[in-house]
N, CA, C and O atoms as CSV, one atom per row, in Angstrom:
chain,resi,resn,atom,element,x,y,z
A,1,UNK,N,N,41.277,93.091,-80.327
A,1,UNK,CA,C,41.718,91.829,-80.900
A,1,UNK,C,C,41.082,90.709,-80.083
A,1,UNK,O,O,41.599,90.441,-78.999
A,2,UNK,N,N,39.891,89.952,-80.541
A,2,UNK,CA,C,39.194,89.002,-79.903
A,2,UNK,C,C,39.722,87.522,-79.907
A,2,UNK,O,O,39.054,86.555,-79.541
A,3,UNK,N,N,41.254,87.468,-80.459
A,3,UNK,CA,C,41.969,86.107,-81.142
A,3,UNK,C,C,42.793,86.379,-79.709
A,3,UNK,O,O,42.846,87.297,-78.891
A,4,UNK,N,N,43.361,85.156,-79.860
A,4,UNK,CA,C,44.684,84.583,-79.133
A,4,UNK,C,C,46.222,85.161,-79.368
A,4,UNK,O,O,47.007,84.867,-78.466
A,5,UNK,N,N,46.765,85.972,-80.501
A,5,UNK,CA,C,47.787,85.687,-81.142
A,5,UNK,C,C,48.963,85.863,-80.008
A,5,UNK,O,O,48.927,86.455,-78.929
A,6,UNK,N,N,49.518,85.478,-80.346
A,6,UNK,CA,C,51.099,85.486,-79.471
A,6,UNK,C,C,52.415,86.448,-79.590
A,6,UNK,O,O,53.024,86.116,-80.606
A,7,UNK,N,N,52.958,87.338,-79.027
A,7,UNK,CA,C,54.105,88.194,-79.433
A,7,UNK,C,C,54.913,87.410,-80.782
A,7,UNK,O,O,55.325,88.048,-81.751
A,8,UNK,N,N,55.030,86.108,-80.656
A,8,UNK,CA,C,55.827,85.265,-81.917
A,8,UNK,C,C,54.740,86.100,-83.242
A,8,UNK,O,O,55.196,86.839,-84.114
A,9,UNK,N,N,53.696,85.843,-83.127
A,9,UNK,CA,C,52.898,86.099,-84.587
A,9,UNK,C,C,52.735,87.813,-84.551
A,9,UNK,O,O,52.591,88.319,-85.664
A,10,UNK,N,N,52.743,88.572,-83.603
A,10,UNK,CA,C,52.617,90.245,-83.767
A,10,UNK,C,C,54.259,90.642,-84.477
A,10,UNK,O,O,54.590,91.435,-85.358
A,11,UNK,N,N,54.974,89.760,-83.696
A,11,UNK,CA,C,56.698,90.306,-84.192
A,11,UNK,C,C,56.790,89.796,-85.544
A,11,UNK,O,O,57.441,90.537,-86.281
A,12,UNK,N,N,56.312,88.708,-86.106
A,12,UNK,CA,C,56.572,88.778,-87.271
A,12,UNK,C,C,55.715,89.378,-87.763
A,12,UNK,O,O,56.220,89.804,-88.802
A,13,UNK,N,N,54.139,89.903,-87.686
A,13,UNK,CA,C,53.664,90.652,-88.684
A,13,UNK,C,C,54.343,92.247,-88.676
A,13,UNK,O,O,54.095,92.858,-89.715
A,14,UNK,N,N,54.942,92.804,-87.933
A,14,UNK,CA,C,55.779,93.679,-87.437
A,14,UNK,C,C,57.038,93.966,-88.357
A,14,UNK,O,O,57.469,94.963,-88.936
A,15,UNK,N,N,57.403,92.745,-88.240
A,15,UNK,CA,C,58.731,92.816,-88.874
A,15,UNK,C,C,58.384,92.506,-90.734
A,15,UNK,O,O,59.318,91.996,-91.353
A,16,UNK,N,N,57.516,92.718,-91.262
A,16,UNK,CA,C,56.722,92.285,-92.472
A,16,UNK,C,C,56.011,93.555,-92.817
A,16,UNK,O,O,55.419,93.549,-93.896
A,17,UNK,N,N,55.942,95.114,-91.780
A,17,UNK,CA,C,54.720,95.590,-91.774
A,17,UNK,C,C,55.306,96.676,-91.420
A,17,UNK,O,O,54.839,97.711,-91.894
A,18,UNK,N,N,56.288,96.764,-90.652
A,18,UNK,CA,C,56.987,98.758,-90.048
A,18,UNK,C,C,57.209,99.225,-90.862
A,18,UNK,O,O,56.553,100.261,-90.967
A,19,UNK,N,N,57.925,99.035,-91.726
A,19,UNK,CA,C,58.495,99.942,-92.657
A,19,UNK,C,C,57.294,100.898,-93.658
A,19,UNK,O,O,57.418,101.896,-94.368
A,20,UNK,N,N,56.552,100.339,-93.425
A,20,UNK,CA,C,54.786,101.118,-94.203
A,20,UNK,C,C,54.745,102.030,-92.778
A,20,UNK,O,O,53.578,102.361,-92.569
A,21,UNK,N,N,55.195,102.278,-92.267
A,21,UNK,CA,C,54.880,103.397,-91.120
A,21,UNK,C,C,55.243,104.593,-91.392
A,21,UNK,O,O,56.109,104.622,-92.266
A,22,UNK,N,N,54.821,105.950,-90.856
A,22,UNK,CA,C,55.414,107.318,-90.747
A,22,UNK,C,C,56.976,107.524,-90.051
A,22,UNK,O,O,57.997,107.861,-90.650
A,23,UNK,N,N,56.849,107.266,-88.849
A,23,UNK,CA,C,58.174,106.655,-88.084
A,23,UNK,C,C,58.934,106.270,-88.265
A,23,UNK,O,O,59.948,106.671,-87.693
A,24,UNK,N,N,59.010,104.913,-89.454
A,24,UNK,CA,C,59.532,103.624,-89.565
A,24,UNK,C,C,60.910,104.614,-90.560
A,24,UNK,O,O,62.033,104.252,-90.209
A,25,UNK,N,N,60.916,105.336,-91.278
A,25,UNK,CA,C,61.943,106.030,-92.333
A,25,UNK,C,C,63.139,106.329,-91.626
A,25,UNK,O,O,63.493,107.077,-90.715
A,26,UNK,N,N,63.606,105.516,-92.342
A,26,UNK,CA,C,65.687,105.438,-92.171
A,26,UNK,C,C,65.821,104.559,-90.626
A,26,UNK,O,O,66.775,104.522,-89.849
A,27,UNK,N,N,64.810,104.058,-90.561
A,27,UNK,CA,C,65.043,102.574,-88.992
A,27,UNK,C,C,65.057,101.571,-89.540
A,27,UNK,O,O,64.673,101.425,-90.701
A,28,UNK,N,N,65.509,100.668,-88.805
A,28,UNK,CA,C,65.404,99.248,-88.643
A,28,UNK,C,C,64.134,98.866,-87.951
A,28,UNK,O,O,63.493,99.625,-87.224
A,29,UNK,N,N,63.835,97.682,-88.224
A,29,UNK,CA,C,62.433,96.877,-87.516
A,29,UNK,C,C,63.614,96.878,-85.915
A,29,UNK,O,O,63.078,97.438,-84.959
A,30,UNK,N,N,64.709,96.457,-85.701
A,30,UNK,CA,C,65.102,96.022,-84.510
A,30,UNK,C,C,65.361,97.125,-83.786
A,30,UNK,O,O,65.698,97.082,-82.603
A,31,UNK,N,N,65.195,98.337,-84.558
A,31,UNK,CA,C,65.290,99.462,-83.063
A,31,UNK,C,C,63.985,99.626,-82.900
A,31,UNK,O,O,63.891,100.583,-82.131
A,32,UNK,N,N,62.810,99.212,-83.203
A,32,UNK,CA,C,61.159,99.379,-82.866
A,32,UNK,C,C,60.621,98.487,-81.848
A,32,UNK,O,O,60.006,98.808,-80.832
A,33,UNK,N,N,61.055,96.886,-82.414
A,33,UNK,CA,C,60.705,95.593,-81.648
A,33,UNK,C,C,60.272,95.644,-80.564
A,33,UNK,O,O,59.182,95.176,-80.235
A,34,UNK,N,N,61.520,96.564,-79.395
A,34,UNK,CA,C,61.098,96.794,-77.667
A,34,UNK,C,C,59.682,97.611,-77.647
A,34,UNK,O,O,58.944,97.658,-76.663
A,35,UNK,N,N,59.458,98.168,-78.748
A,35,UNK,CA,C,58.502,99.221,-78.648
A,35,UNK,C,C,56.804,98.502,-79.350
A,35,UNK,O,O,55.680,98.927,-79.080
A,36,UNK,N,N,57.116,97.492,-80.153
A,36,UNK,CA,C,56.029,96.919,-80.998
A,36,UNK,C,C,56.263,95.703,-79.073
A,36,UNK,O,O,55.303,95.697,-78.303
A,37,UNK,N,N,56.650,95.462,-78.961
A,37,UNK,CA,C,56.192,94.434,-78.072
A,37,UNK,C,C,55.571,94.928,-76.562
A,37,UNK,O,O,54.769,94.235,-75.936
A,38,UNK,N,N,56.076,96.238,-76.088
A,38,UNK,CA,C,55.626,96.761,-75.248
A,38,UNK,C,C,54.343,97.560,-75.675
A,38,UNK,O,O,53.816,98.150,-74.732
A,39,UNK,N,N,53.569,97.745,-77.208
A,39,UNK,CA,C,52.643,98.117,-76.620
A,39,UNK,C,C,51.843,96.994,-77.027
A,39,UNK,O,O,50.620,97.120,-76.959
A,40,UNK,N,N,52.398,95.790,-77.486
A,40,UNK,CA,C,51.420,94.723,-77.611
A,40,UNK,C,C,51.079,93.986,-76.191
A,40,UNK,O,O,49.994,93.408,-76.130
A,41,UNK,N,N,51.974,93.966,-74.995
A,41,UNK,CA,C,52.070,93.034,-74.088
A,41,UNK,C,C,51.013,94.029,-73.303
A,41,UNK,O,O,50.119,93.566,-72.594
A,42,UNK,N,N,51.248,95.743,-73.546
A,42,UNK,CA,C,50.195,96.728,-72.698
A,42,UNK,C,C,48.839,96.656,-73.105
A,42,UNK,O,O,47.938,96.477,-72.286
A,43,UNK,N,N,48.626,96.795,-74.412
A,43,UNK,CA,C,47.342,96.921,-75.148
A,43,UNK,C,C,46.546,95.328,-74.361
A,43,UNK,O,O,45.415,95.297,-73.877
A,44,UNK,N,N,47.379,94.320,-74.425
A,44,UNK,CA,C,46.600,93.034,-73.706
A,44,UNK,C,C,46.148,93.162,-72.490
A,44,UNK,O,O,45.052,92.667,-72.226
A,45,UNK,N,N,46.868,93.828,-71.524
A,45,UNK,CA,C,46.667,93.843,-70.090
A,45,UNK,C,C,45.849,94.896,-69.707
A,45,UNK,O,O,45.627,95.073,-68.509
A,46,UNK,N,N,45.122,95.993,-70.986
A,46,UNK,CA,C,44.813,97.012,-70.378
A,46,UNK,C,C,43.774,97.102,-71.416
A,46,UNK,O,O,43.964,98.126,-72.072
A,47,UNK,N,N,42.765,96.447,-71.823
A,47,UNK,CA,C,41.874,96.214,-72.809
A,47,UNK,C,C,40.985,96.893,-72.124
A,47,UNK,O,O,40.948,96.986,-70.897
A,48,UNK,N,N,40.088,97.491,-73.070
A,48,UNK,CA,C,38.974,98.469,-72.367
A,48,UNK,C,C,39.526,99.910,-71.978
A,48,UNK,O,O,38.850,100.918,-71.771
A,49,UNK,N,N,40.354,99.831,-71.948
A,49,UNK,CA,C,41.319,102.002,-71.268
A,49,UNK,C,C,41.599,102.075,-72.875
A,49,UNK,O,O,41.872,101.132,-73.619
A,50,UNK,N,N,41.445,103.563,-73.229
A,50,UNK,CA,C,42.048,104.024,-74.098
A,50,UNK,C,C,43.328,104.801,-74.287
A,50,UNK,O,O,43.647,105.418,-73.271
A,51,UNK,N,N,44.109,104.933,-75.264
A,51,UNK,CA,C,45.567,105.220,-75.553
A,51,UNK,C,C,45.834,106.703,-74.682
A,51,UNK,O,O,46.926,107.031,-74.217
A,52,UNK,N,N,44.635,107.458,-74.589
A,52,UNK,CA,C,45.014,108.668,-73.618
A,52,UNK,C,C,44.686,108.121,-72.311
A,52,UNK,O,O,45.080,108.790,-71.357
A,53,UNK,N,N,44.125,107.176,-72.090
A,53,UNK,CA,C,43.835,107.065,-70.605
A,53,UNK,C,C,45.555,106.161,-69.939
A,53,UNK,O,O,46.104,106.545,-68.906
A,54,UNK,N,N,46.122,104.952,-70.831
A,54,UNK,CA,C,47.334,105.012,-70.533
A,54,UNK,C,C,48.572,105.380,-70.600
A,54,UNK,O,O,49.487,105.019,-69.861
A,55,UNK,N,N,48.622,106.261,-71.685
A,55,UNK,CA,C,49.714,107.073,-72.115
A,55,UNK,C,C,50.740,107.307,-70.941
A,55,UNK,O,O,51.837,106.752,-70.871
A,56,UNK,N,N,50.196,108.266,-69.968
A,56,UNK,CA,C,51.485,108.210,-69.284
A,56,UNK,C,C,52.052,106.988,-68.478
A,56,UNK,O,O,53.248,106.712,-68.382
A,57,UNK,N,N,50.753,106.127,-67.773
A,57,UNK,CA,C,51.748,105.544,-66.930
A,57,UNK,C,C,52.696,104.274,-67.868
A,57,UNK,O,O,53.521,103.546,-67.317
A,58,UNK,N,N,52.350,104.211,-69.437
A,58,UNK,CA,C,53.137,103.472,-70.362
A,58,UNK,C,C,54.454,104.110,-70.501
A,58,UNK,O,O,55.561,103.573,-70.553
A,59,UNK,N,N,54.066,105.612,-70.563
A,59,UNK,CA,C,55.936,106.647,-70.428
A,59,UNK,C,C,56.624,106.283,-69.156
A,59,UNK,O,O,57.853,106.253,-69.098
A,60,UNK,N,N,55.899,106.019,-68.186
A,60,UNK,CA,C,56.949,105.355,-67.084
A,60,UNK,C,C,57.393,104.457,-66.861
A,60,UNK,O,O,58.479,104.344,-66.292
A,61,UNK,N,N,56.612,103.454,-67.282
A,61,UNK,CA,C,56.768,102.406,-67.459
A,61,UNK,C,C,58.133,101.846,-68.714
A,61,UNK,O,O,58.916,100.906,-68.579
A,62,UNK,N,N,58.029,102.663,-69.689
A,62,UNK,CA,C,58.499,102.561,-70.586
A,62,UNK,C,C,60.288,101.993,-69.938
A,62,UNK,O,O,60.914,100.938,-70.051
A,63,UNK,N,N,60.536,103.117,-69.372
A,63,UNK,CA,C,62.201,103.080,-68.704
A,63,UNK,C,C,62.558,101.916,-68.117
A,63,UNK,O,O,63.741,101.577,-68.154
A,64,UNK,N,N,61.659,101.168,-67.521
A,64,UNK,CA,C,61.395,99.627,-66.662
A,64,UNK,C,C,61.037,98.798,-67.465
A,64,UNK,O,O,60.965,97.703,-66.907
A,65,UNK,N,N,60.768,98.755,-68.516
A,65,UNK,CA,C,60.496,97.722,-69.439
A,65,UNK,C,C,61.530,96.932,-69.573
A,65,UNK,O,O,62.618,97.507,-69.544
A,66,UNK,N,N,61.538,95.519,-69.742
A,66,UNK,CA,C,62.507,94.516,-69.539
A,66,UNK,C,C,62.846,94.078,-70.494
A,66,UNK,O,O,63.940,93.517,-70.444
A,67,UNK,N,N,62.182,94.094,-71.717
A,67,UNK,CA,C,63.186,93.888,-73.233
A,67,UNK,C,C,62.932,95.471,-73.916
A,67,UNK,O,O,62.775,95.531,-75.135
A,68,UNK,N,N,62.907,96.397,-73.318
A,68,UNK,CA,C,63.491,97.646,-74.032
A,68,UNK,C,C,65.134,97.268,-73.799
A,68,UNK,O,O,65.693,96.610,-72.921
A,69,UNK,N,N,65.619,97.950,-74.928
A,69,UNK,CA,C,67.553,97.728,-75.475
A,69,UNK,C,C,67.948,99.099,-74.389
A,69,UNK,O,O,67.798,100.210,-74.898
A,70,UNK,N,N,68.314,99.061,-73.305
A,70,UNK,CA,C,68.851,99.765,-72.187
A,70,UNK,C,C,69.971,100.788,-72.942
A,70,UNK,O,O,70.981,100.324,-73.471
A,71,UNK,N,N,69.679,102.186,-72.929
A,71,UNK,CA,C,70.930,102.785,-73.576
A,71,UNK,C,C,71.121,102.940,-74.533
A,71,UNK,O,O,72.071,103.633,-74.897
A,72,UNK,N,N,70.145,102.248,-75.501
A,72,UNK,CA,C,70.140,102.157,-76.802
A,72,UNK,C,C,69.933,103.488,-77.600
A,72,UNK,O,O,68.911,104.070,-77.237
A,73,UNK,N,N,70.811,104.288,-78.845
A,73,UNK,CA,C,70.444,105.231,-78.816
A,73,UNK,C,C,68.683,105.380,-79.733
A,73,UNK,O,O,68.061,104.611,-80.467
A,74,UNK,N,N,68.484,106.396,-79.338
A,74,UNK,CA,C,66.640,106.589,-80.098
A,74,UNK,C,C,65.566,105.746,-79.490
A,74,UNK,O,O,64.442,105.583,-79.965
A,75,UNK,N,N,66.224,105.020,-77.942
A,75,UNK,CA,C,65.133,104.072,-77.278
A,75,UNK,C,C,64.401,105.213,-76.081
A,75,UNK,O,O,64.096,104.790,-74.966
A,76,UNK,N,N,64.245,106.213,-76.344
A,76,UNK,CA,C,63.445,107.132,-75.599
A,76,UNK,C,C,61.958,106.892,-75.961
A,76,UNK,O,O,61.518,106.233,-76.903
A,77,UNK,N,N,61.219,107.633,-74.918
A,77,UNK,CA,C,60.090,107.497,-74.939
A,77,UNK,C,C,59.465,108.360,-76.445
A,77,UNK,O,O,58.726,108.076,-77.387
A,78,UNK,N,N,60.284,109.564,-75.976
A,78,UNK,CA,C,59.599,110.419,-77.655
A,78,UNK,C,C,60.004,109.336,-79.169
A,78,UNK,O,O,59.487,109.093,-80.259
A,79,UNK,N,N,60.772,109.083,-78.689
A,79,UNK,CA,C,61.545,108.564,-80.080
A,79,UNK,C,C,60.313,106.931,-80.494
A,79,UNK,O,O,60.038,106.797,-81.686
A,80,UNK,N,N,59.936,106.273,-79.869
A,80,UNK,CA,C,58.966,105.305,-79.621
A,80,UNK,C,C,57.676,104.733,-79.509
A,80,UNK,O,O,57.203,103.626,-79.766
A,81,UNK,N,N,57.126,106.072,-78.936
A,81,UNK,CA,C,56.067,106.889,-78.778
A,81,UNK,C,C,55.134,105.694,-79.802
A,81,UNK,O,O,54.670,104.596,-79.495
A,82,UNK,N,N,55.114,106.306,-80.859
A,82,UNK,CA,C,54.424,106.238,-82.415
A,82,UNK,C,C,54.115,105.135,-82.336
A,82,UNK,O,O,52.891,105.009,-82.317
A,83,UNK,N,N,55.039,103.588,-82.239
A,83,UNK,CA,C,55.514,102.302,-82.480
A,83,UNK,C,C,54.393,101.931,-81.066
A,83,UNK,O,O,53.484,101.105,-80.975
A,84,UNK,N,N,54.827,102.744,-80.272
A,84,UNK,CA,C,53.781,101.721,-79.231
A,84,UNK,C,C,52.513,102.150,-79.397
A,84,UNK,O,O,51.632,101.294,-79.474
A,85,UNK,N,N,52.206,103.401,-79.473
A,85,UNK,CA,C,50.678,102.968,-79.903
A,85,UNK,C,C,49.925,102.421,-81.389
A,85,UNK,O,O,48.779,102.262,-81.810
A,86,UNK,N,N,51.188,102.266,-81.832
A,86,UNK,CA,C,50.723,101.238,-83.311
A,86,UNK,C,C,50.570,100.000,-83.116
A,86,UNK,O,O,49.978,99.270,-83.911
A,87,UNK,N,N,51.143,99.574,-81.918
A,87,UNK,CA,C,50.782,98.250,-82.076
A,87,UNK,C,C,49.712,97.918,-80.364
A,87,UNK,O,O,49.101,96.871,-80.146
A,88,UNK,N,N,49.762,98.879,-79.605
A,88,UNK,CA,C,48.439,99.224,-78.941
A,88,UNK,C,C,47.008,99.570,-79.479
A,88,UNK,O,O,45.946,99.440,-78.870
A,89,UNK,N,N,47.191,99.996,-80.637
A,89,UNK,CA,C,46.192,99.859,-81.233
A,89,UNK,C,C,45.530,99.039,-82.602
A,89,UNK,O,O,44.482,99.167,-83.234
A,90,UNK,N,N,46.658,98.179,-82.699
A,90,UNK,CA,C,45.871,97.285,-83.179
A,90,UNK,C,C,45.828,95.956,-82.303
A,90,UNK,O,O,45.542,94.837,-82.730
A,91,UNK,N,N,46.102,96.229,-81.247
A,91,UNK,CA,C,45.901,94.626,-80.054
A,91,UNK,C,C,44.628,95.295,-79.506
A,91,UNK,O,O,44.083,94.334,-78.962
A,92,UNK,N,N,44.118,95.963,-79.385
A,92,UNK,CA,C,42.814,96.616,-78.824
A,92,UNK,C,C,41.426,96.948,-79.640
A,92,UNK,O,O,40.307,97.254,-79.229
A,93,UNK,N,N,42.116,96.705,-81.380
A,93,UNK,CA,C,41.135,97.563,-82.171
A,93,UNK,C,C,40.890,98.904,-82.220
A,93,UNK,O,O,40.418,99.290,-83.289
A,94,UNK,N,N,41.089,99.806,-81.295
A,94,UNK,CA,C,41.159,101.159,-81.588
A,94,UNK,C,C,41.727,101.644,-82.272
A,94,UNK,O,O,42.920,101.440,-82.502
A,95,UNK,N,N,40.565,102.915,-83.106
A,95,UNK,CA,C,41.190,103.495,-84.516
A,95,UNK,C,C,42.496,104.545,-83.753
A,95,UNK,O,O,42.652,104.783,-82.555
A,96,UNK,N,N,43.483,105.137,-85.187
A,96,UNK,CA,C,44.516,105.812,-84.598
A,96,UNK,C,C,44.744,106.896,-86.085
A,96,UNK,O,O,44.916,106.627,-87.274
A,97,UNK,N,N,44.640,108.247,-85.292
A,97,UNK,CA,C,44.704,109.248,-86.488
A,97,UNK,C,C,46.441,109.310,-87.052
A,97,UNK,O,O,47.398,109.898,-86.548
A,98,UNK,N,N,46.377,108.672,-87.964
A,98,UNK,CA,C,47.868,108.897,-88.660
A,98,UNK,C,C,48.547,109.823,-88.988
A,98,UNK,O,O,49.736,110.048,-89.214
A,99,UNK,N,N,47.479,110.414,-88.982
A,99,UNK,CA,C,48.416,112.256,-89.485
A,99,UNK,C,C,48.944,112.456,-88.434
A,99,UNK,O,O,50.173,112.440,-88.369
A,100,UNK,N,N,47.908,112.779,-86.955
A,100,UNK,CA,C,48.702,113.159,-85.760
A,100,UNK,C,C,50.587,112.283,-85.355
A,100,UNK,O,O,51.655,112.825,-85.072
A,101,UNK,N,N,50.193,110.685,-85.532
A,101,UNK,CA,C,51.357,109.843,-85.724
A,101,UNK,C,C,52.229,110.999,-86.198
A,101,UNK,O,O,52.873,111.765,-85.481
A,102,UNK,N,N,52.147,110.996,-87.430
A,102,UNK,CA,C,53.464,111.536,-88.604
A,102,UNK,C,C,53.721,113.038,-88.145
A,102,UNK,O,O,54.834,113.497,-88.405
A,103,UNK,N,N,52.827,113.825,-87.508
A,103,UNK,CA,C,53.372,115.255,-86.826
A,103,UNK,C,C,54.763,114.849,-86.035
A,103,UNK,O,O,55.938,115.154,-86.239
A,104,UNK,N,N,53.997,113.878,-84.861
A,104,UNK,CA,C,54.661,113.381,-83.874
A,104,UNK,C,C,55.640,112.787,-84.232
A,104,UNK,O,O,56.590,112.993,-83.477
A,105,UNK,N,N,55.852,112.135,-85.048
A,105,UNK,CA,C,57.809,111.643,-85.929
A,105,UNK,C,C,57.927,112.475,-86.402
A,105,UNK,O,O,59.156,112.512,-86.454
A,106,UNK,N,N,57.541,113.465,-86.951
A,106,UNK,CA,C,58.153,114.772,-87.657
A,106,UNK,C,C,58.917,115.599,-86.204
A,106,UNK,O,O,60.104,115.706,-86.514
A,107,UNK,N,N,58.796,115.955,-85.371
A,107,UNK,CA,C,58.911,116.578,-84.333
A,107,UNK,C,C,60.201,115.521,-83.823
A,107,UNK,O,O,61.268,116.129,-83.732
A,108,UNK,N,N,60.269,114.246,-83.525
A,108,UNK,CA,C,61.271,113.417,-83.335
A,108,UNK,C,C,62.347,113.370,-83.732
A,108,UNK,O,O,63.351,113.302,-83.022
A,109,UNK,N,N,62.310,113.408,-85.339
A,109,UNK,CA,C,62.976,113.574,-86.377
A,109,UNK,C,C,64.280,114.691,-86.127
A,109,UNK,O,O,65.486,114.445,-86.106
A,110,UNK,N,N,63.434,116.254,-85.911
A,110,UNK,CA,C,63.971,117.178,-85.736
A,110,UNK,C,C,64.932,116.971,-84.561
A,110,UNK,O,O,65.992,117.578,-84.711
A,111,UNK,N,N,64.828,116.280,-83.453
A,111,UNK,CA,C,65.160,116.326,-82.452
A,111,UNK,C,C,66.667,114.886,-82.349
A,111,UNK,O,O,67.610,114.798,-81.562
A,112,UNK,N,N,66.220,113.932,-83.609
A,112,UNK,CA,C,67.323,112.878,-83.394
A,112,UNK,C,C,67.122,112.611,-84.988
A,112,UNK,O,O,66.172,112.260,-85.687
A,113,UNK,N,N,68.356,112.918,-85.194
A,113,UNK,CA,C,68.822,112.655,-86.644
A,113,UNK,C,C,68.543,110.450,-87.132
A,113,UNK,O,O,68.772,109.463,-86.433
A,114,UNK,N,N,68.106,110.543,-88.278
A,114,UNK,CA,C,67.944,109.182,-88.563
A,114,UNK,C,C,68.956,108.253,-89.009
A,114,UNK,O,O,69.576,108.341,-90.069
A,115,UNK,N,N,69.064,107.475,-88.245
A,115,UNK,CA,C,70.271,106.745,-88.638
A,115,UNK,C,C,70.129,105.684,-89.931
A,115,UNK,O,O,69.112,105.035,-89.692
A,116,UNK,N,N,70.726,105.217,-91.232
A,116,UNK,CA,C,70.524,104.894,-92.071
A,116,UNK,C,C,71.136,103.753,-92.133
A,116,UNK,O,O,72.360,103.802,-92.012
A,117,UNK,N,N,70.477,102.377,-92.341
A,117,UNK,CA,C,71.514,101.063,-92.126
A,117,UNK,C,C,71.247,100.764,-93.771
A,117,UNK,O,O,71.793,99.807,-94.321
């Protein structure tokens, strides 16, 4: 992303745009948000590394993140996963195989029932 945009303009295209996701089925945009903003604020600071080169230290990071919802249920790293590199990869431009995505919420899925608002 060679523009300026600001977390204000990613959260609303976000909140206009999750629900077209693999992941996104039977969520809310507001249990993603901590997760669309953490990998937008990462993807900025870490331009040039690719999604396997930061993957983990973003899983550690993840727990220390300061607007992740603390306790929140489905705010795990597996459960999130998806959301942050969706929006890591489009703050970076790097392509992202969707199928693999949708394995990876399929596997989530199994593991945490979807809550339906």
């Amino acid at each position: 992303m060679a523009d300026n945009r600001t977390w204000d303009q990613e959260d609303q295209w976000w909140g206009q745009n999750f629900s077209s996701r693999p992941y996104a089925s039977g969520y809310t945009y507001d249990e993603f948000r901590p997760a669309y903003r953490y990998g937008f604020e990462s993807g900025r600071h870490n331009m040039g590394r690719t999604w396997n080169d930061v993957e983990s230290d973003l899983r550690t990071g993840w727990d220390k993140y300061e607007h992740r919802a603390a306790g929140a249920t489905g705010s795990t790293w597996e459960h999130v996963k998806d959301a942050v590199r969706d929006a890591w990869h489009r703050v970076t431009g790097q392509t992202m195989d969707v199928d693999k995505m949708s394995e990876s919420s399929d596997t989530v899925r199994t593991a945490n029932t979807p809550r339906h608002t």
